[in-house]
C-alpha positions as CSV (number, residue, x, y, z in Angstrom):
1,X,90.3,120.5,96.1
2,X,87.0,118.9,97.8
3,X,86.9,119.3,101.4
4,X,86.7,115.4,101.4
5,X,90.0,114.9,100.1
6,X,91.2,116.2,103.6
7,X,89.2,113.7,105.9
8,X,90.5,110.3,107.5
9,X,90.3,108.3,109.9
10,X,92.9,108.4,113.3
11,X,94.4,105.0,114.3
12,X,96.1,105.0,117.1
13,X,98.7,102.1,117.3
14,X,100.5,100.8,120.1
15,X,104.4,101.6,120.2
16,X,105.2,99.0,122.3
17,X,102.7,96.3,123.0
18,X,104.7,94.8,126.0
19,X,104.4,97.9,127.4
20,X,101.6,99.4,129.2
21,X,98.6,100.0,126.9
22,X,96.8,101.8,129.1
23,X,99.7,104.9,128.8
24,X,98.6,107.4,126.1
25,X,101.9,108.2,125.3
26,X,102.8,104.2,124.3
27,X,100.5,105.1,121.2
28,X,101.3,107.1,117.8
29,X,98.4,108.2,115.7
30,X,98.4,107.1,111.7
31,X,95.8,108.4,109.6
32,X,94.2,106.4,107.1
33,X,93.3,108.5,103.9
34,X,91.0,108.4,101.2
35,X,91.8,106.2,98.0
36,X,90.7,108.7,96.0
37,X,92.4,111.7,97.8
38,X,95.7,109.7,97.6
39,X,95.5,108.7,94.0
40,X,94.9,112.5,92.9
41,X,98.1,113.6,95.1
42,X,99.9,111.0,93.4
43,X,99.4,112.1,89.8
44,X,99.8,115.9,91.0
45,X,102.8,115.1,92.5
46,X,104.2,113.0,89.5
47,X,103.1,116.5,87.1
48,X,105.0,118.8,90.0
49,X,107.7,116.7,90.8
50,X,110.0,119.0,89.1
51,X,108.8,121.9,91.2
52,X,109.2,120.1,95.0
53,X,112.2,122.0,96.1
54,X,114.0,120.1,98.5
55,X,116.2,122.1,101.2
56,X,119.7,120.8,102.6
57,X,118.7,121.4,106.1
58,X,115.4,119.4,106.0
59,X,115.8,115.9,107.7
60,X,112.7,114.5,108.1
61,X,110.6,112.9,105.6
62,X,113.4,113.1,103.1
63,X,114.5,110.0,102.0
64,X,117.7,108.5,102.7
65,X,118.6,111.2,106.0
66,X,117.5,109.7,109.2
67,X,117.4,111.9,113.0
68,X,120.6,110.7,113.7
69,X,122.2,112.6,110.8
70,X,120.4,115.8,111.6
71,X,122.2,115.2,115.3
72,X,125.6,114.5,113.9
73,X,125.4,117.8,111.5
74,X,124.2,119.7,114.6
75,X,126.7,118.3,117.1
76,X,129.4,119.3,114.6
77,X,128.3,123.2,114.3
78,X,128.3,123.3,118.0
């Protein structure tokens, strides 16, 4: 994997833009990639795909489960 493949660039973006933009924690920071670096995950990922093991207890970035499910299943247990 080239060492460029792992570079970006930091945006930060303004949560709420009513708000006060001078607070640093009104921002979130999204990283713009590489074409390149995400068309080659893309096609590795499409080869793997069979191989991502996906865990019952993972909420985020799994699609179709939001936070508040993760706080309902929690809040049940205890």
């Amino acid at each position: 994997m080239p060492d460029d493949f792992g570079t970006g660039v930091i945006v930060p973006i303004a949560k709420d833009t009513a708000g006060d933009i001078t607070d640093v924690d009104n921002y979130r920071d999204i990283m713009v990639s590489p074409v390149i670096s995400k068309t080659f995950e893309y096609c590795v990922m499409g080869k793997f795909h069979e191989l991502n093991v996906k865990n019952d207890l993972q909420f985020g970035f799994k699609e179709k489960t939001r936070m508040f499910t993760c706080n309902f299943c929690f809040m049940s247990v205890y």
